[in-house]
N, C-alpha and C positions, 0 to 999 in steps of 0.2 A: 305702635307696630302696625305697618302694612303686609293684609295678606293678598293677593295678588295671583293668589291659586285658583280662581273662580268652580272651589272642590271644595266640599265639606271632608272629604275621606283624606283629613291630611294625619298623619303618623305624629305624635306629637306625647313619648315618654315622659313619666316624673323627671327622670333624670336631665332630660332635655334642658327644663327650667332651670334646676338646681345647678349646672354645670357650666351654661350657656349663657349671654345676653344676648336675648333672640331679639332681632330688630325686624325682622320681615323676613316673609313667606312667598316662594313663587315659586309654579310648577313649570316646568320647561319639559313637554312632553310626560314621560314614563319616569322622568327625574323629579327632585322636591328638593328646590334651594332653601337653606335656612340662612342666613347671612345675620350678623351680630361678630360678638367677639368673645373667645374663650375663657374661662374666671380661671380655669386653672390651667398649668403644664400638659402639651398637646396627647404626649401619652397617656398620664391621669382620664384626659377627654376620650383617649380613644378608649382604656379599659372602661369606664362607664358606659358610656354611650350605644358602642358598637352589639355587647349583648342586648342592651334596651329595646334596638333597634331591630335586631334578627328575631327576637319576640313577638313582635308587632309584624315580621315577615318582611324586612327589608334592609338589604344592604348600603354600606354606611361609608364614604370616600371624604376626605378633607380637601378642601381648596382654601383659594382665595379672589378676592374679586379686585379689580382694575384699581382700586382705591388702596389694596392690603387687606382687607375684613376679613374676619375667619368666612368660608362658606363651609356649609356642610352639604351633600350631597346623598340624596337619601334613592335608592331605584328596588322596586321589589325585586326579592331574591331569585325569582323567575325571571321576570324581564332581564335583570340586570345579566344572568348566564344568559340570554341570549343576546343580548345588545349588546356582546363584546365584539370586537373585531372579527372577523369573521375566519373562523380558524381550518378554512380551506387551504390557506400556505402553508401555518403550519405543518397540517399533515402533508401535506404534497413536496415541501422540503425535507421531513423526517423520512416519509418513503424516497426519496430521489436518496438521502445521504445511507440509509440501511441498503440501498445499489451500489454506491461508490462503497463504501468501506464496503461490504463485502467483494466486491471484485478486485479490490484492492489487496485486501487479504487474502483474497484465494490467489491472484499473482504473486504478491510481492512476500506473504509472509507464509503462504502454502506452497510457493512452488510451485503453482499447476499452471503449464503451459498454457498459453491463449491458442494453441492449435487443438488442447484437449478442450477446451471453453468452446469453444467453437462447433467441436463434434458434439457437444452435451453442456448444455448452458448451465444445466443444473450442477454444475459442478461447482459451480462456486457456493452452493448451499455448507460444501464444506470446510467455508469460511467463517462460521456463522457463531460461533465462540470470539472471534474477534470482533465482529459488529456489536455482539452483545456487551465485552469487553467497554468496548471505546464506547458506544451508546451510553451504556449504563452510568457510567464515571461521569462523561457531558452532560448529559438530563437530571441526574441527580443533584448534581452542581447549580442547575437552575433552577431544578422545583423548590431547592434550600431559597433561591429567593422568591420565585413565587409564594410559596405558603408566607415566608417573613413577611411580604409586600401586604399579602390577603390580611395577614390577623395584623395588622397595624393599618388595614383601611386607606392601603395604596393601590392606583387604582394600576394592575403590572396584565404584562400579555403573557401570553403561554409562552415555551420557549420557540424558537427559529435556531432549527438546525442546519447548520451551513455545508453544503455535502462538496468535495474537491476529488484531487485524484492523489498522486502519492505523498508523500508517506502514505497516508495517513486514512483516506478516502472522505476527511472532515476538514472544516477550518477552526472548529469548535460550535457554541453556541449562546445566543445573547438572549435576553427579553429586554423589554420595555416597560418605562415608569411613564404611564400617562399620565399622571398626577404628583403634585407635590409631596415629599417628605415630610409629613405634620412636625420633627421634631429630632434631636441629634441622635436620640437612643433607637427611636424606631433605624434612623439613617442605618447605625452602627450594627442592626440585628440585621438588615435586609443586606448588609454591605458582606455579614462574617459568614449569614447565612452557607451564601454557595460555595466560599472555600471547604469551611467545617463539613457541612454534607460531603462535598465533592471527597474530598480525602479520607472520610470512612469508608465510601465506594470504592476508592481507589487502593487504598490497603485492605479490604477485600479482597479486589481484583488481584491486588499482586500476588497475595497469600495464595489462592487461586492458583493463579500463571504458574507461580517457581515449584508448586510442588508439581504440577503435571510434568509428563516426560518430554527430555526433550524434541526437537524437530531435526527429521537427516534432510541437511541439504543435498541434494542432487547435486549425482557429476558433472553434468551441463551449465548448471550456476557456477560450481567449482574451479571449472575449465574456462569460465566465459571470461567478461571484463577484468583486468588487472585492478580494478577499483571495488572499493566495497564502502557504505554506507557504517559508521559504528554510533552507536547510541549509547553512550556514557551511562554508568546510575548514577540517580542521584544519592546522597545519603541514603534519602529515608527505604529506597528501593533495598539498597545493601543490608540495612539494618533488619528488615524485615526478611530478607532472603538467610540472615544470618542467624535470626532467630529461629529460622524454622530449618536451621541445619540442611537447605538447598541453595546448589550453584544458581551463580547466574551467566559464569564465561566457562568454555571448554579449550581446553588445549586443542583438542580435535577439531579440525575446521569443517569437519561434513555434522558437525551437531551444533545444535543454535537451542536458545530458548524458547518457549513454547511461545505461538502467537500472543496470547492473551496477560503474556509479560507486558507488552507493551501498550496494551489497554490501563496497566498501570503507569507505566512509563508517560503514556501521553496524559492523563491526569494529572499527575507529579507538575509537566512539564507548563499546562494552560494554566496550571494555582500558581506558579510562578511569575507566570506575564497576568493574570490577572490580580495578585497582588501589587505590582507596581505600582506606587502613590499616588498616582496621579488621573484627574478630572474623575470621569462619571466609568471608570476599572473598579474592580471593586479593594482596591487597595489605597483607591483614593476617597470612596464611602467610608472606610474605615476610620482613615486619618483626619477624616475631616468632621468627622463625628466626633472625634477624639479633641483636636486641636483647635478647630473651629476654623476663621481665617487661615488662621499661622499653616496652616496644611498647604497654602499655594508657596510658603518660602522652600516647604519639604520640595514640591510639586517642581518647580521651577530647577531645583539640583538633580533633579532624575535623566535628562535627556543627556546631562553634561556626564552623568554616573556611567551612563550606557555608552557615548562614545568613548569613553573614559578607558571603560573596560576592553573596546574593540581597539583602541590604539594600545594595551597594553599585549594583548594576545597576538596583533601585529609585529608592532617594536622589541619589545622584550621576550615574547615565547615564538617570534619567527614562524605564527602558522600564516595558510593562506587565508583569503575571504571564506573558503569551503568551507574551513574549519572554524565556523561560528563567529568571525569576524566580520561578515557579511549579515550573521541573526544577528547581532546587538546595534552595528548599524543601523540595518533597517528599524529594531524599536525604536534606538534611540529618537530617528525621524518620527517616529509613527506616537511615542510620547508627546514629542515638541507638538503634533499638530493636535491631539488629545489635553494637553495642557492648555491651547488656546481656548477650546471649549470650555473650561471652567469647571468648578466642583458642583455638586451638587448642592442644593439651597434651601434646609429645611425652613419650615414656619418658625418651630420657633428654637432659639438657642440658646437654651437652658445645657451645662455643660453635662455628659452622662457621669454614672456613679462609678466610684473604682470596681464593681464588680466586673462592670460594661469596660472597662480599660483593661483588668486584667484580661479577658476574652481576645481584646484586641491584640494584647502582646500576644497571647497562644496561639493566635491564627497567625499572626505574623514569624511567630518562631517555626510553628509546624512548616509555613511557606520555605523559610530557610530552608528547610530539609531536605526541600525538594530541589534546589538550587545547587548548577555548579558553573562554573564559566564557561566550560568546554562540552555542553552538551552532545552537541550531533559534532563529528568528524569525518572528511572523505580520507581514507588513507589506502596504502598499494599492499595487495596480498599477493 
């Protein structure tokens, strides 16, 4: 064994030995490469290892080196919070998108003129159930896989909130795996993570939403365009409106649902496209945790599913592009270029336990739930 750390203060747990065949040591910086190869199942190494490691006061990442060898990657728990990326975008995208969605809410889902915005900026503060709304559901949906990435010793970024204009005031939000996947079950928790979270936020939120009162549209909105935006439920929307014995449509066209309905609604709506099977979405972590390869024969039917569904909503139900035959298009394209990228590629492929399978059907069933063909609609009021 070469050590190569020119450090005597090298970290080096019982468990290390017992788990590992440690072939050589070398420091790179605030880092401490171990390189060998693992005696057991990547997750077994990482439940050993990682408390060993946080003991001793240092955080604990899996790789591999240009050869395949396990590396292990050792940075103290100080250093290592600060040698991340440097989380000034972060916030400076999460502050940009808590401006969009709420201006966005206060136009689009408050009603409040941009000539009253104008006289008093502050008025969009009373949009601020909606930012909280859509916030809350997106962020939660991501820290579900941050924390999964942290406690299986991937090395993930915070999230990146993507701020737009309408609908919505968001595009959603992603993180980043700077490191490899030690293994198919870690894959499978980091992949179910953000759905599972995101949809307890989300049925929160709706429960929320449907019971407040609802919103009078103004006779100005009323009287304006002949066109109007409509937002389908999806199941799970209805079921949970149903349960709690509150509407979600009015006869009345001067009342709408409370903003922060649709803080559930846009939930429902991104665990849909984020389940989709396909490459590094997390519907294709899933499947591919599950299936192994065979997840790229799943992967490779999904693009055809999606125009599939747009020429059927076309040809046989006669709507336009408005009418969501223009979203499934677009995924469809936006799968195909997602499918070239490829699945994710843990270390090692050990298949998971049916415990980890059944998880995978409940996440994928609750996804159903959220699911309808006919989402968004433009139609003439």
């Amino acid at each position: 064994m070469a050590d190569r750390s020119g450090s005597d203060e090298i970290p080096r747990p019982e468990a290390l030995d017992a788990w590992f065949h440690l072939t050589a040591i070398q420091r790179d910086g605030d880092r401490i490469r171990y390189h060998g190869e693992s005696l057991v199942p990547r997750s077994r190494l990482a439940d050993e290892l990682i408390p060993a490691f946080e003991e001793a006061g240092y955080e604990l990442r899996f790789s591999v080196d240009e050869a395949g060898n396990d590396v292990l990657v050792a940075r103290p728990i100080g250093a290592a919070a600060t040698s991340e990326t440097n989380p000034t975008l972060n916030v400076a995208l999460l502050i940009a998108t808590v401006f969009t969605t709420m201006f966005v809410g206060a136009t689009v889902w408050y009603y409040i003129p941009l000539s009253a915005i104008a006289e008093n900026p502050l008025r969009v503060l009373e949009a601020w159930p909606f930012t909280a709304a859509v916030l809350g559901v997106l962020l939660t949906h991501e820290m579900g896989h941050y924390l999964a990435g942290r406690r299986h010793g991937v090395d993930v970024s915070l999230p990146y909130v993507i701020p737009f204009y309408v609908p919505f005031g968001t595009m959603g939000a992603v993180i980043r795996m700077r490191s490899r996947v030690p293994d198919r079950e870690a894959l499978l928790d980091i992949g179910a993570a953000g759905p599972l979270a995101g949809l307890i936020a989300t049925i929160v939120v709706t429960a929320i939403g449907v019971s407040l009162d609802p919103m009078t549209v103004p006779q100005r909105v009323l009287q304006g365009s002949g066109e109007a935006i409509i937002f389908h439920n999806p199941p799970l929307l209805d079921l949970i409106a149903n349960a709690l014995g509150q509407e979600t449509g009015y006869d009345d066209p001067s009342r709408a649902v409370h903003p922060v309905v649709m803080g559930g609604w846009i939930g429902m709506f991104f665990t849909v496209l984020n389940l989709l099977p396909v490459g590094q979405l997390d519907g294709g972590h899933i499947l591919r945790a599950v299936l192994g390869d065979r997840q790229e024969t799943v992967a490779a039917l999904v693009p055809g599913a999606l125009f599939g569904l747009a020429g059927y909503l076309w040809y046989v139900r006669d709507m336009g592009m408005q009418n969501s035959v223009g979203l499934w298009l677009l995924w469809g394209f936006i799968t195909l270029l997602v499918s070239f990228g490829g699945a994710a590629d843990p270390i090692d492929e050990t298949p998971v336990g049916w415990k980890r399978v059944i998880v995978a059907g409940l996440t994928f069933a609750l996804g159903a739930l959220c699911f309808l063909p006919v989402p968004i609609e433009i139609a003439t009021v």
